[in-house]
VMD Tcl script that builds the backbone (N, CA, C; Angstrom):
set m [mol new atoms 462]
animate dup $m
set s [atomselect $m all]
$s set {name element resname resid chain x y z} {
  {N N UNK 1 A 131.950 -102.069 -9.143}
  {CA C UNK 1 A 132.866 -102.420 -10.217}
  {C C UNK 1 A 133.701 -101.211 -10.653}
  {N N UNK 2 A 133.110 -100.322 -10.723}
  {CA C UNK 2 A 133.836 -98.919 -11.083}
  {C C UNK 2 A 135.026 -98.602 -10.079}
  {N N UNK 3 A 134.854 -98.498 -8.639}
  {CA C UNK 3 A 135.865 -98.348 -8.046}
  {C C UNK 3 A 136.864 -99.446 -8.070}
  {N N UNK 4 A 137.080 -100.752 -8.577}
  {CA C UNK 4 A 137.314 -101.609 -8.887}
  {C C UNK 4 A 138.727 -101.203 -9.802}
  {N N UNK 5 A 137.647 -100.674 -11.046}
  {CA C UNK 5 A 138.591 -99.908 -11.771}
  {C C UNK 5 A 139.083 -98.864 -12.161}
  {N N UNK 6 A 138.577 -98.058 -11.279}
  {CA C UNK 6 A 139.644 -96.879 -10.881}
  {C C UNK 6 A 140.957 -97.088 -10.210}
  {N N UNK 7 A 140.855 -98.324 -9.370}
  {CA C UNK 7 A 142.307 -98.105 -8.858}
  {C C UNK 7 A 142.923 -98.901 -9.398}
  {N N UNK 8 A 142.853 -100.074 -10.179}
  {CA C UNK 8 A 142.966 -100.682 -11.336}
  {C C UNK 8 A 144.087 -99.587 -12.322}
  {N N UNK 9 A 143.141 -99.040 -12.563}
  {CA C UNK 9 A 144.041 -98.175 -13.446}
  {C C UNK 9 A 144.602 -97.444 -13.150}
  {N N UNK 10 A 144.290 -96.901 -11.780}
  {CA C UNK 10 A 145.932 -95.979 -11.229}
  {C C UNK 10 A 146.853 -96.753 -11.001}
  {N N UNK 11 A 146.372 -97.737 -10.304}
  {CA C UNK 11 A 147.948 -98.301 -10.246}
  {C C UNK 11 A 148.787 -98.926 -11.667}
  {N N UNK 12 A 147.880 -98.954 -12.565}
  {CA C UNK 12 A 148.910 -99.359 -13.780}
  {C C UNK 12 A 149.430 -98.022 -14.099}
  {N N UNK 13 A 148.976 -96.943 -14.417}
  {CA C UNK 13 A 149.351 -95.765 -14.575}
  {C C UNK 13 A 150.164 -95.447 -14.164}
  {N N UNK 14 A 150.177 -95.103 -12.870}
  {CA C UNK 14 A 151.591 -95.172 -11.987}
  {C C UNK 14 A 152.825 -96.043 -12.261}
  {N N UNK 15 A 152.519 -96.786 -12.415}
  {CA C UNK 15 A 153.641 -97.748 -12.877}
  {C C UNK 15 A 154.138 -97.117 -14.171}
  {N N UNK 16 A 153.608 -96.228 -15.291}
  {CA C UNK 16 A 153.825 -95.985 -16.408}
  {C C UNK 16 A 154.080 -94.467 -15.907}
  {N N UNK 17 A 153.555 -93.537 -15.169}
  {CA C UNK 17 A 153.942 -92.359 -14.292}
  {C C UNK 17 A 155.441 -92.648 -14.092}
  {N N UNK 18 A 155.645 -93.895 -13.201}
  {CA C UNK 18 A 156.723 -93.749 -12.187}
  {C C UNK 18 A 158.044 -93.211 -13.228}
  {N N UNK 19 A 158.340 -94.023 -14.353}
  {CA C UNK 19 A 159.538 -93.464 -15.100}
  {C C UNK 19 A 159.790 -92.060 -15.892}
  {N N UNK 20 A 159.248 -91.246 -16.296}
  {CA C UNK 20 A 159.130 -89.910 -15.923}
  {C C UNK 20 A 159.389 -89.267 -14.322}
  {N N UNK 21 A 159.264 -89.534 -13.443}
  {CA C UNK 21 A 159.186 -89.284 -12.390}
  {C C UNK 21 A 160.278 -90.019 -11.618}
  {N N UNK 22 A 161.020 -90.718 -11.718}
  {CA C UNK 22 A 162.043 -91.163 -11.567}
  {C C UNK 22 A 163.524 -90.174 -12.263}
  {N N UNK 23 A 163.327 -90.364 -13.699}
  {CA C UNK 23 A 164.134 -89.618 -14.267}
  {C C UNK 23 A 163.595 -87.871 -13.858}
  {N N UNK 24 A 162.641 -87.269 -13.120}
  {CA C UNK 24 A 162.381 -86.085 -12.821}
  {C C UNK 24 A 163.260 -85.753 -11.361}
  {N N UNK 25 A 163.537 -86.551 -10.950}
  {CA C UNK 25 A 164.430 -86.621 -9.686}
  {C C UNK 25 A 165.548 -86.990 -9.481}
  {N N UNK 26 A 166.011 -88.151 -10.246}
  {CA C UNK 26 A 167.512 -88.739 -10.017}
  {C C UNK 26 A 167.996 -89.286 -11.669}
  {N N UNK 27 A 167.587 -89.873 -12.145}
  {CA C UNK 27 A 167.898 -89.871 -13.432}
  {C C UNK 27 A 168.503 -89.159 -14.572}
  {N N UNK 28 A 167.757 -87.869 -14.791}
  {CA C UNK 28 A 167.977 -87.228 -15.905}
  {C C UNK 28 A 169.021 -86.618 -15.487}
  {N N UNK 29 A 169.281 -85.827 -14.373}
  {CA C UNK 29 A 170.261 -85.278 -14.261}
  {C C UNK 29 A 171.496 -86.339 -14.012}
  {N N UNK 30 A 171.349 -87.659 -13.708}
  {CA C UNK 30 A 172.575 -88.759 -13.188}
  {C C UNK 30 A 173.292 -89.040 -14.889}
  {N N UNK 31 A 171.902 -89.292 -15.415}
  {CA C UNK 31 A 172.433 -89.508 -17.290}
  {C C UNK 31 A 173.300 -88.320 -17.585}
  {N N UNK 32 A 172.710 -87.557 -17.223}
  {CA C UNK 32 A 173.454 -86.147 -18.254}
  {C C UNK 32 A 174.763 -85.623 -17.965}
  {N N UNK 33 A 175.429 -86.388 -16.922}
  {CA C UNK 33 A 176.656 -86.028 -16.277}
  {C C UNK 33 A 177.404 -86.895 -16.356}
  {N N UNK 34 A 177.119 -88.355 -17.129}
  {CA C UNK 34 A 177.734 -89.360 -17.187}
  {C C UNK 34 A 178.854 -88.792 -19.100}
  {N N UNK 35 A 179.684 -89.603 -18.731}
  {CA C UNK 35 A 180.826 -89.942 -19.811}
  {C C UNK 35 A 180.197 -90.818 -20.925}
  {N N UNK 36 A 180.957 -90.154 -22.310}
  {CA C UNK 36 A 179.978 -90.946 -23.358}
  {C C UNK 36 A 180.558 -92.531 -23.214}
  {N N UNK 37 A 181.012 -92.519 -22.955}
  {CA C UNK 37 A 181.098 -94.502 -22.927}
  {C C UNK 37 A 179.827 -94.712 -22.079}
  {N N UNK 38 A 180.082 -94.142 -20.784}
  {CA C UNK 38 A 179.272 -94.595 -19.471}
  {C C UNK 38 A 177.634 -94.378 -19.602}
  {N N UNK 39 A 177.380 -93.340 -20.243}
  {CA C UNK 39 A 175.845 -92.876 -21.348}
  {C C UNK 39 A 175.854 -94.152 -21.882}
  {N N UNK 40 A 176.373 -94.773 -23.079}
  {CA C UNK 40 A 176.146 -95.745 -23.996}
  {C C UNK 40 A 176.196 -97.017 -23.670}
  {N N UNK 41 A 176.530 -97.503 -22.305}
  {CA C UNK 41 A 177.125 -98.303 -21.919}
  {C C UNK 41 A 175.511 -98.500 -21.135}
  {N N UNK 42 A 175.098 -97.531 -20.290}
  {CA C UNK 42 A 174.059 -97.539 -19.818}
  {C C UNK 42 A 173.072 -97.653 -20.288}
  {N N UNK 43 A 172.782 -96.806 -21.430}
  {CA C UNK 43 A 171.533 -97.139 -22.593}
  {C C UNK 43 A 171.379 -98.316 -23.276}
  {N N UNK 44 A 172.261 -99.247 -23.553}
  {CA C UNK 44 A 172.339 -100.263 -24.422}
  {C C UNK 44 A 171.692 -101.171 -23.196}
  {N N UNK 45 A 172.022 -100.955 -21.383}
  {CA C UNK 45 A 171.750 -102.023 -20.612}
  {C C UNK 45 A 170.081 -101.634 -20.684}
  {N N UNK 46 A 169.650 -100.527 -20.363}
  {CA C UNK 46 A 168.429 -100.530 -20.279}
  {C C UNK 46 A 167.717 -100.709 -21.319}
  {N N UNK 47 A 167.847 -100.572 -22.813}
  {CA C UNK 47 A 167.406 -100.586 -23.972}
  {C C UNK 47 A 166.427 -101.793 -23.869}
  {N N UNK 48 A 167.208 -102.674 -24.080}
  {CA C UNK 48 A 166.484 -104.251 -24.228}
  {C C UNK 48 A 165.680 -104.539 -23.012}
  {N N UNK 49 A 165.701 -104.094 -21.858}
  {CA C UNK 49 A 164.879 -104.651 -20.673}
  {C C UNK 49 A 163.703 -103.778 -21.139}
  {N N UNK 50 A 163.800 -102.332 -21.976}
  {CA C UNK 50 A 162.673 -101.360 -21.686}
  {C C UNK 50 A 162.140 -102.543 -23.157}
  {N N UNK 51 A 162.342 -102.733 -23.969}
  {CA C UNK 51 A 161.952 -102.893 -25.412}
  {C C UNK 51 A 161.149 -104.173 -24.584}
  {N N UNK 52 A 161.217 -105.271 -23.477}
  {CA C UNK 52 A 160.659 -106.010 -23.349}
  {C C UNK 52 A 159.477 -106.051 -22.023}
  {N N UNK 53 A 159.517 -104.777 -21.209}
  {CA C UNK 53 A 158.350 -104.787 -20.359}
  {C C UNK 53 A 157.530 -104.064 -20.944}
  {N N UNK 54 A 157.897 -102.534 -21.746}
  {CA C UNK 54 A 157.422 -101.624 -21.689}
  {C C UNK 54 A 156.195 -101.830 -22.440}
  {N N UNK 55 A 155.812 -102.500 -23.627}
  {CA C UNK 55 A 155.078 -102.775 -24.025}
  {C C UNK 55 A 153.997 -103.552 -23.364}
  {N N UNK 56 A 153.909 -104.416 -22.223}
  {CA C UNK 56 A 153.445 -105.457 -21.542}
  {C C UNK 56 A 152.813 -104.136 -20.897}
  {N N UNK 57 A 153.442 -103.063 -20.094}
  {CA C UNK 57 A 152.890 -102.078 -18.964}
  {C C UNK 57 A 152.420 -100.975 -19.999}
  {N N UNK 58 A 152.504 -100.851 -20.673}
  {CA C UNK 58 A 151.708 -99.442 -21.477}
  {C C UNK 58 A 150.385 -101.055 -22.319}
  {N N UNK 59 A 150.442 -101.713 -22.711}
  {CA C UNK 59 A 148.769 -102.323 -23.062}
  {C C UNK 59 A 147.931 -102.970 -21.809}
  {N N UNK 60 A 148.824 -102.784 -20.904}
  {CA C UNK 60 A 147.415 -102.699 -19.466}
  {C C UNK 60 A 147.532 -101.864 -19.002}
  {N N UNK 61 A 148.139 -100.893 -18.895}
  {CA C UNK 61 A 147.478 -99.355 -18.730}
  {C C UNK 61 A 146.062 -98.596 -19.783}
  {N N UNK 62 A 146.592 -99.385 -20.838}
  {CA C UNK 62 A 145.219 -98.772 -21.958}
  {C C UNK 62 A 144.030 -99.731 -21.748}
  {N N UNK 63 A 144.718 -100.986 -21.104}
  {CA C UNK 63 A 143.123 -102.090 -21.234}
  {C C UNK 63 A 142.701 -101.285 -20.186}
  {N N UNK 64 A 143.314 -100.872 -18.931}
  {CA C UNK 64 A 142.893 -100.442 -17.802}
  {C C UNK 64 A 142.116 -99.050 -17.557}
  {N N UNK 65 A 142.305 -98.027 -18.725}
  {CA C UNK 65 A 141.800 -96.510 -19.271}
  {C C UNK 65 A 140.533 -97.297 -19.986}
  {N N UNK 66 A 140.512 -98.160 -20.925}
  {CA C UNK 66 A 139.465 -98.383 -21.734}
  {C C UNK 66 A 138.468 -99.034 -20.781}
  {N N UNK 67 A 138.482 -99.414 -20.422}
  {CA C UNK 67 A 137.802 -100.232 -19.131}
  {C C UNK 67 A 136.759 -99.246 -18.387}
  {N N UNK 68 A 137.820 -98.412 -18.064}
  {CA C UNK 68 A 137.541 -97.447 -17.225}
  {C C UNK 68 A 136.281 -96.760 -17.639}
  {N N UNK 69 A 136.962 -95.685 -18.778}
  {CA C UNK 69 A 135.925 -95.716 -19.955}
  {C C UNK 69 A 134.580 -96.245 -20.258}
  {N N UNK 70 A 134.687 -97.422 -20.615}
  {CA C UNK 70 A 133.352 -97.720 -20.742}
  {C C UNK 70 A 132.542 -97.752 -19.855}
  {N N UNK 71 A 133.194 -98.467 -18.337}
  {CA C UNK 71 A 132.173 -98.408 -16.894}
  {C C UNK 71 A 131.780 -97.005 -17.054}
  {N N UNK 72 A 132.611 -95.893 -17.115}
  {CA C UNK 72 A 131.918 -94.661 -16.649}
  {C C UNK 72 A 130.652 -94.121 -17.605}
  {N N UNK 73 A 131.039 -94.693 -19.029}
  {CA C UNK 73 A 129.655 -94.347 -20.127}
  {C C UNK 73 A 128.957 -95.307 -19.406}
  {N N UNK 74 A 128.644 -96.193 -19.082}
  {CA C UNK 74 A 127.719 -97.137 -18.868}
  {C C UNK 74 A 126.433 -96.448 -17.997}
  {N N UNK 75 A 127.633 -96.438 -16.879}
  {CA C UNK 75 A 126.829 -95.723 -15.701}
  {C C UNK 75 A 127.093 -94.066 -15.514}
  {N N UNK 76 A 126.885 -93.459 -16.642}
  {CA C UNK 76 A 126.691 -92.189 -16.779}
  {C C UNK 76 A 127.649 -91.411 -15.799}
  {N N UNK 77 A 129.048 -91.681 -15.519}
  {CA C UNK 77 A 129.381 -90.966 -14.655}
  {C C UNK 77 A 130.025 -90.299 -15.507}
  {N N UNK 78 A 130.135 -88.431 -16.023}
  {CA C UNK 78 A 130.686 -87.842 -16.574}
  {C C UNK 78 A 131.551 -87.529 -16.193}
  {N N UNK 79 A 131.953 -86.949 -14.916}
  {CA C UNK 79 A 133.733 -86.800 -14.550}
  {C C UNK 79 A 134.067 -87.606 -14.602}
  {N N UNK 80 A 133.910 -88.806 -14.331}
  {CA C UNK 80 A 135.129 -90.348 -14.591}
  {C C UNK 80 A 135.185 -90.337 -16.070}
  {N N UNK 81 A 134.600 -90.298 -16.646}
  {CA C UNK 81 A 134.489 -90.247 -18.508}
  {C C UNK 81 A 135.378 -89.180 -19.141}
  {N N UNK 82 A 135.429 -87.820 -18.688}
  {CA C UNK 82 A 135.915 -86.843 -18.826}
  {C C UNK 82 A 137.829 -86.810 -18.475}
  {N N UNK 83 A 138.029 -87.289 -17.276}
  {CA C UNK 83 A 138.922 -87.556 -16.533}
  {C C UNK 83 A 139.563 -88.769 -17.023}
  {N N UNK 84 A 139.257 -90.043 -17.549}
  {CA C UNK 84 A 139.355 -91.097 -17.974}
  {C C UNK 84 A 139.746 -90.673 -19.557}
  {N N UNK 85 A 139.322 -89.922 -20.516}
  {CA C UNK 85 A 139.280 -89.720 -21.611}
  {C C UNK 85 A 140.700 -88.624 -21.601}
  {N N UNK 86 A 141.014 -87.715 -20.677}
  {CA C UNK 86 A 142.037 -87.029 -20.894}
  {C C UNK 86 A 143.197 -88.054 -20.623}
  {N N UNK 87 A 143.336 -88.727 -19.513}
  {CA C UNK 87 A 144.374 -90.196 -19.311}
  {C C UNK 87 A 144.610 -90.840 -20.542}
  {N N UNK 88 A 143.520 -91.111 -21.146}
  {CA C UNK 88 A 143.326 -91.655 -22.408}
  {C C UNK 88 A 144.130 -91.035 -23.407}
  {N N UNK 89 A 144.206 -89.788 -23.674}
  {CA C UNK 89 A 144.427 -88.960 -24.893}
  {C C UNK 89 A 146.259 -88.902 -24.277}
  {N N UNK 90 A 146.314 -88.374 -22.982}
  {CA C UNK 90 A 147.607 -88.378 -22.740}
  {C C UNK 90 A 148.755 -89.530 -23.115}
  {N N UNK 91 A 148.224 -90.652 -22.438}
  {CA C UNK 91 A 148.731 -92.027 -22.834}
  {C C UNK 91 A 148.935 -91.968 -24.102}
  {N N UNK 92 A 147.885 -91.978 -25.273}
  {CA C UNK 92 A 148.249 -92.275 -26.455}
  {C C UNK 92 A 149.549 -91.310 -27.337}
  {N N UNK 93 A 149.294 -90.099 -26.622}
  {CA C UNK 93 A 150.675 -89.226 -27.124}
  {C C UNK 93 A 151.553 -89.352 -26.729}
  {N N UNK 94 A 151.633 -89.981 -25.319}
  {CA C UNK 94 A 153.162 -90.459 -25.095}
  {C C UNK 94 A 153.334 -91.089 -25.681}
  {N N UNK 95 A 152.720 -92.280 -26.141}
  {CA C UNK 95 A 152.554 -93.589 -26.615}
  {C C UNK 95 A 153.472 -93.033 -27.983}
  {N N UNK 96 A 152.980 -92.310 -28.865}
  {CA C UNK 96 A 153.146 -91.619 -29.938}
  {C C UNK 96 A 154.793 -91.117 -30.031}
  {N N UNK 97 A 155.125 -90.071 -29.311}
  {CA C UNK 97 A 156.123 -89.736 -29.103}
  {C C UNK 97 A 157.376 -90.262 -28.770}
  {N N UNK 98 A 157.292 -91.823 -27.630}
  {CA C UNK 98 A 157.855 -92.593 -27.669}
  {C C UNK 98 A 158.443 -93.190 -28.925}
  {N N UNK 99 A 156.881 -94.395 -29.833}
  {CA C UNK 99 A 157.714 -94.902 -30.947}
  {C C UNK 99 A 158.068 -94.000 -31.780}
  {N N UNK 100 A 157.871 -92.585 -32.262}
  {CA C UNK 100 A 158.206 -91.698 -33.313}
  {C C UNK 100 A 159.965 -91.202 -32.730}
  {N N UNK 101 A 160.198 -91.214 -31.656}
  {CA C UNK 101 A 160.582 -89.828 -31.405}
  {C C UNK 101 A 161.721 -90.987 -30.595}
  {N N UNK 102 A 161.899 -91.060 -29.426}
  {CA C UNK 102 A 162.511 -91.800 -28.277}
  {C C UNK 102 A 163.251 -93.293 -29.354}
  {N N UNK 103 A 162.365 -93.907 -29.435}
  {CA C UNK 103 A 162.996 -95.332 -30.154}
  {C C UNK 103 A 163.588 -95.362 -31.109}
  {N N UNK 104 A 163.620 -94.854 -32.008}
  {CA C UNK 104 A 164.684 -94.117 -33.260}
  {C C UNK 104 A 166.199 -93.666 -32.556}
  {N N UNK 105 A 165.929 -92.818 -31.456}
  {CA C UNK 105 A 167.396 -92.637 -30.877}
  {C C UNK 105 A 167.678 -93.847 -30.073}
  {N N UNK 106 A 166.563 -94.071 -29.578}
  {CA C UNK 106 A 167.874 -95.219 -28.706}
  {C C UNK 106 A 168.171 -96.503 -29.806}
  {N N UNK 107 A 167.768 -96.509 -30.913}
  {CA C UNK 107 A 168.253 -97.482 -32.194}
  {C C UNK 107 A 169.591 -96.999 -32.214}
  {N N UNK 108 A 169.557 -95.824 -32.682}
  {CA C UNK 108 A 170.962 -95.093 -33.194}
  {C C UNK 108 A 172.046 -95.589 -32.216}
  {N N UNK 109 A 171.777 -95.303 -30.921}
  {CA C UNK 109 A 172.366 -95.719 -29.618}
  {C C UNK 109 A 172.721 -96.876 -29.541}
  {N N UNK 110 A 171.978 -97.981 -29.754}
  {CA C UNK 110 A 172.493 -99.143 -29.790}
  {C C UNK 110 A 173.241 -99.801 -30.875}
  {N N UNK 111 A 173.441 -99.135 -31.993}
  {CA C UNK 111 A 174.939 -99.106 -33.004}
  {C C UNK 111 A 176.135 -98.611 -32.633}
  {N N UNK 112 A 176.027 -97.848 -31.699}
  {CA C UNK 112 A 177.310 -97.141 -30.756}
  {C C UNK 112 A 177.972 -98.290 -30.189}
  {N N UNK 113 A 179.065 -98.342 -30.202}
  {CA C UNK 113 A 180.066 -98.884 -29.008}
  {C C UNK 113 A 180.547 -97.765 -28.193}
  {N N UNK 114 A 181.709 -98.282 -27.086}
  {CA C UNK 114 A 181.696 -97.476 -25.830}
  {C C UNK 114 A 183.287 -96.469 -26.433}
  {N N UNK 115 A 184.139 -97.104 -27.755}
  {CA C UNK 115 A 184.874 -96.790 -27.952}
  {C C UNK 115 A 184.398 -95.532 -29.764}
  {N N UNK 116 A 183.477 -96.086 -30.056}
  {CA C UNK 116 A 183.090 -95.556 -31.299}
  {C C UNK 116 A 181.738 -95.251 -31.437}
  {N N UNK 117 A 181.449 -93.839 -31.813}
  {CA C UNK 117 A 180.751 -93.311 -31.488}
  {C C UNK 117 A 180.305 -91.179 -32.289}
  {N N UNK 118 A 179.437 -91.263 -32.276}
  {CA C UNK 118 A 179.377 -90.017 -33.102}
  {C C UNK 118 A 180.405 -88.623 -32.270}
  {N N UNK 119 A 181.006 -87.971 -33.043}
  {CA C UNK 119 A 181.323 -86.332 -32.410}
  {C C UNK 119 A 180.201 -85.759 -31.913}
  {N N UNK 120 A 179.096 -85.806 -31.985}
  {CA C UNK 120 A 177.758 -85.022 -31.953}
  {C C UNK 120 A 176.828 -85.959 -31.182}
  {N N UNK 121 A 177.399 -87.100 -30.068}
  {CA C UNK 121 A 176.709 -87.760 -29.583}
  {C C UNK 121 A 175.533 -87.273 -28.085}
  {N N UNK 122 A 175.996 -85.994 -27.203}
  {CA C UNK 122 A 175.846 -85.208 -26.971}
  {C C UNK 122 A 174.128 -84.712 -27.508}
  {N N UNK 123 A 173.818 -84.311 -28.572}
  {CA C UNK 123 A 173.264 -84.215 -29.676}
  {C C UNK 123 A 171.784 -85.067 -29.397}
  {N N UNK 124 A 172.790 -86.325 -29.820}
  {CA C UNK 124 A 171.079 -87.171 -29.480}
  {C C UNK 124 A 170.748 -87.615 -28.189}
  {N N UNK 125 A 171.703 -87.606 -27.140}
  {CA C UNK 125 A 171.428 -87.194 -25.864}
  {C C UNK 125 A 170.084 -85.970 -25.313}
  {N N UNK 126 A 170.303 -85.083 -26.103}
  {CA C UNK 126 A 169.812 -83.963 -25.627}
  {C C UNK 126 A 168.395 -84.157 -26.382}
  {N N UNK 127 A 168.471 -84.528 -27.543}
  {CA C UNK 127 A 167.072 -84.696 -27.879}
  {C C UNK 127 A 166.276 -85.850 -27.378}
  {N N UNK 128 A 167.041 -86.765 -26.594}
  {CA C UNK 128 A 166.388 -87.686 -26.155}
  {C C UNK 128 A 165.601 -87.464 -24.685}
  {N N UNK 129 A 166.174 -86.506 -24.156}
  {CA C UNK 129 A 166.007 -85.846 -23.133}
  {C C UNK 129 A 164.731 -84.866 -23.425}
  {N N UNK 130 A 164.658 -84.101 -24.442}
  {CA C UNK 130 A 163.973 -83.265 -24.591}
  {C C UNK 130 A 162.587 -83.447 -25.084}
  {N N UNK 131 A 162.793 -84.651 -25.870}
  {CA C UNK 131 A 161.168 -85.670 -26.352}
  {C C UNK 131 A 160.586 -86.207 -25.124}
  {N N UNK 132 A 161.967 -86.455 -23.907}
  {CA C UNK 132 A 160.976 -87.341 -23.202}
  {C C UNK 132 A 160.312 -86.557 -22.160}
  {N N UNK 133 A 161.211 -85.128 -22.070}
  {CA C UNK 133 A 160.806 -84.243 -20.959}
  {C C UNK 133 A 159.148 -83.686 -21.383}
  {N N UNK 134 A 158.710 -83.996 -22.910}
  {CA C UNK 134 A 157.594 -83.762 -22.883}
  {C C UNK 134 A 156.854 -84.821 -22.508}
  {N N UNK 135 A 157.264 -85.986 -22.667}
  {CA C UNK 135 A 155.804 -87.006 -22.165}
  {C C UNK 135 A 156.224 -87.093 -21.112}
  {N N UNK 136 A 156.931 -86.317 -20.162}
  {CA C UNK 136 A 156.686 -86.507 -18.470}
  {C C UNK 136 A 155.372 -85.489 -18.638}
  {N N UNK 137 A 155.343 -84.279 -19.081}
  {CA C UNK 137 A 154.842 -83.208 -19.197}
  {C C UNK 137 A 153.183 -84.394 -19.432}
  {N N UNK 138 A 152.945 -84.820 -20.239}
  {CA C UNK 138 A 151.582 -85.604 -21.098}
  {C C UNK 138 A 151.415 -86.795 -19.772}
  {N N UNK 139 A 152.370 -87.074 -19.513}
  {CA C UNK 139 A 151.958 -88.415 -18.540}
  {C C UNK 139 A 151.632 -87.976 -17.000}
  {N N UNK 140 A 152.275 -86.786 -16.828}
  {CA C UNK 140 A 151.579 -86.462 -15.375}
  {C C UNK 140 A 150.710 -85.591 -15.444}
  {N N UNK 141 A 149.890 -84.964 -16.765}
  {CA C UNK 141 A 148.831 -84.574 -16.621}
  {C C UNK 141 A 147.547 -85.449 -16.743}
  {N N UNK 142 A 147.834 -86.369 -17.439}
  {CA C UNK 142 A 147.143 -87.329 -17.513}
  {C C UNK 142 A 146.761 -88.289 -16.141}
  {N N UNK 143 A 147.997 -88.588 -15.137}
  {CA C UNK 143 A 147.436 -89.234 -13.928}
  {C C UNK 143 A 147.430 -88.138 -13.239}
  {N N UNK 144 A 147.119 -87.076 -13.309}
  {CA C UNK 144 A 146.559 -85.949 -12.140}
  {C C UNK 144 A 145.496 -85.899 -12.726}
  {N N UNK 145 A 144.873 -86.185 -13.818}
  {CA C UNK 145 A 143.637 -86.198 -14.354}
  {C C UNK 145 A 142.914 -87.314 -13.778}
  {N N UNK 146 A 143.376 -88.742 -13.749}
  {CA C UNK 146 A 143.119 -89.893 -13.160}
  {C C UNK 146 A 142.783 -89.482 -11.811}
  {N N UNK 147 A 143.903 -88.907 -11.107}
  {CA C UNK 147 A 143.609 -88.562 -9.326}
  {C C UNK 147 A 142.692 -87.549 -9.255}
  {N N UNK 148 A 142.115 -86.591 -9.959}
  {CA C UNK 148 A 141.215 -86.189 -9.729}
  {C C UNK 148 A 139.657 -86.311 -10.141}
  {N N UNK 149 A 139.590 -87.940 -11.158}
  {CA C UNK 149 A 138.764 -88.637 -11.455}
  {C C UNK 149 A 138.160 -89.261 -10.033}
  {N N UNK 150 A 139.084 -90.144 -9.397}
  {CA C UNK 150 A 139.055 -90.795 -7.961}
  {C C UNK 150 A 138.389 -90.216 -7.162}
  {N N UNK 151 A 139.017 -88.824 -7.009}
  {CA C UNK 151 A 138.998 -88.237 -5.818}
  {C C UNK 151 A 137.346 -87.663 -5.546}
  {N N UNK 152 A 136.586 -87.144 -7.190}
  {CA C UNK 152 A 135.960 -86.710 -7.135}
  {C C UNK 152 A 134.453 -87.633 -7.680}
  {N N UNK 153 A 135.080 -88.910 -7.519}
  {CA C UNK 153 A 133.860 -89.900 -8.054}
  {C C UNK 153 A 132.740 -89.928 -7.145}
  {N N UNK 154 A 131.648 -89.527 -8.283}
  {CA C UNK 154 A 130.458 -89.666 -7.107}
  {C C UNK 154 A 130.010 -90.583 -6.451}
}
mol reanalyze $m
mol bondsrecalc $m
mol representation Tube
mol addrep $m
């Protein structure tokens, strides 16, 4: 059952990995070179698709950590517990940082039109960038924590 849900939960993880890691390669830099219409124009499309999976894939990633979790207290496996519990802690600060930090700007963002728009838009660009460049930072330590839960399960 445990290996069950170990990969269980990598693969939801990953799925919650992949967008950090997406924007670590082609994204962030594709956003940041775009024209403020073409920025706002873009954020408003993804806004509403993220506001309606993202929640669905970050609470089975946590059913899938908690899970995890408990199999490994059960059956005393302390690196899966250990490893499972840092995934755990990571997740929830992205988690954190997201609604505090990320969703507030892209609110602001979605009062923008492509013609009207702040002087200082730039601004929340950059901080949006810069909140999220930390939960890439929290989310891929967290599934390198996961992969080396796996790797090293007794």
């Amino acid at each position: 059952m445990i290996r069950i849900a170990i990969i269980t939960n990598l693969i939801a993880y990953s799925i919650v990995v992949s967008q950090p890691l997406a924007y670590m390669l082609v994204m962030g830099r594709a956003q940041r070179s775009l024209s403020p219409a073409a920025y706002i124009e873009l954020r408003q499309c993804i806004n509403p698709i993220m506001t309606r999976r993202v929640p669905v894939i970050y609470l089975s990633t946590l059913a899938t950590v908690l899970l995890l979790l408990v199999l490994s207290l059960r059956i005393r496996n302390w690196s899966g517990l250990v490893t499972a519990t840092v995934a755990l802690l990571c997740l929830v600060i992205d988690i954190l940082f997201m609604m505090r930090e990320n969703l507030p700007i892209n609110g602001v963002i979605d009062q923008w039109s492509t013609t009207n728009y702040p002087e200082n838009w730039e601004h929340y660009r950059t901080k949006w960038f810069a909140i999220f460049t930390y939960r890439q930072v929290v989310l891929l330590i967290g599934f390198f924590s996961l992969l080396v839960g796996a790797v090293f399960q007794p």
